[in-house]
C-alpha positions as CSV (number, residue, x, y, z in Angstrom):
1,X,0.0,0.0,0.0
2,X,1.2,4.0,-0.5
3,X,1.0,6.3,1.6
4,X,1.0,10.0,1.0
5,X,1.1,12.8,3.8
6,X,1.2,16.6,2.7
7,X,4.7,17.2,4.0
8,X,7.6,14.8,5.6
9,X,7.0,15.3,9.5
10,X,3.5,15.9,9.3
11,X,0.7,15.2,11.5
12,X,-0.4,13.1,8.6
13,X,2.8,11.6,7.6
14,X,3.1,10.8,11.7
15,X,-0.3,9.1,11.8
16,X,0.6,6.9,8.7
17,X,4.1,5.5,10.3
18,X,2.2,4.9,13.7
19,X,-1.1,2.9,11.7
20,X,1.5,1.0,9.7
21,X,3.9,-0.1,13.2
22,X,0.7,-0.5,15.4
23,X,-0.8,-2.5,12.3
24,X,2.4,-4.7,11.2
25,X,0.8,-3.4,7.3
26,X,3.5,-2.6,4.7
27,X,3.1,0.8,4.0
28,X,5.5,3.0,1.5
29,X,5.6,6.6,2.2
30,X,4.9,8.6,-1.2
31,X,6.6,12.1,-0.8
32,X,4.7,15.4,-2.1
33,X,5.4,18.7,-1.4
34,X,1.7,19.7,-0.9
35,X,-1.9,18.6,0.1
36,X,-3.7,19.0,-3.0
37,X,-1.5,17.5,-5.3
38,X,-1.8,14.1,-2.9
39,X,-5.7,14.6,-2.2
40,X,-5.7,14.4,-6.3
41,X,-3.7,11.2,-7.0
42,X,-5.8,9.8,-4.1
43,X,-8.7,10.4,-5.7
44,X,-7.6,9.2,-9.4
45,X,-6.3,6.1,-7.8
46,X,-2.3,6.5,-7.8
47,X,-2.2,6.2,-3.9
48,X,-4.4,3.8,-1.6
49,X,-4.4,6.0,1.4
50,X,-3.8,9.6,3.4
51,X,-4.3,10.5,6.9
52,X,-5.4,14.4,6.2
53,X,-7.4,16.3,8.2
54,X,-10.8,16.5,7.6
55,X,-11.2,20.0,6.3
56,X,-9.2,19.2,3.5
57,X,-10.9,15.9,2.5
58,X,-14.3,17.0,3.5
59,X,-15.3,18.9,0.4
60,X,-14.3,15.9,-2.3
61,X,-16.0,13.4,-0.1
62,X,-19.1,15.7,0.1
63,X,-19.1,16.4,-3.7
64,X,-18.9,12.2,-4.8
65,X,-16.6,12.7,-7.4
66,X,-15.1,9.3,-6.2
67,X,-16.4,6.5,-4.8
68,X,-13.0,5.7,-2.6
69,X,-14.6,7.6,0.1
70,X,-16.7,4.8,0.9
C-alpha cells in the first residue's frame, strides 16, 4: 500500500508511520510537497491512502466525485 502525507513530518505523515507499526501493514511513504497534489492522485487512484485532516478531504467526499470515500 502507498501512503501519501502533505509534507515529511507531518501530522499526517506521523499518523501513517504509527497505523502502519501498530498494524504490522507494509506501507510506503509517497513524498509530495503539498496537500492538494496528494488529495488528487488519491482520488484518481495512484495512492491507496492519506491521513489528512478533515477540512481538507471534506469537500471531495461531500461532492462524490469518487467512490474511494466509501
Amino acid at each position: 500500500m502507498t501512503n501519501a502525507p502533505s509534507a515529511k513530518g507531518s501530522p499526517g505523515h506521523v499518523a501513517g508511520e504509527l497505523f502502519k507499526i501498530m498494524s504490522g501493514t507494509e506501507i510506503v511513504h509517497v513524498p509530495y510537497k503539498a496537500g492538494a497534489m496528494a488529495i488528487n492522485d488519491l482520488i484518481s487512484g495512484q495512492i491507496d491512502m492519506m491521513f489528512e485532516s478533515l477540512n481538507s478531504i471534506a469537500p471531495h467526499a461531500r461532492s462524490g466525485q469518487s467512490n474511494r470515500w466509501a
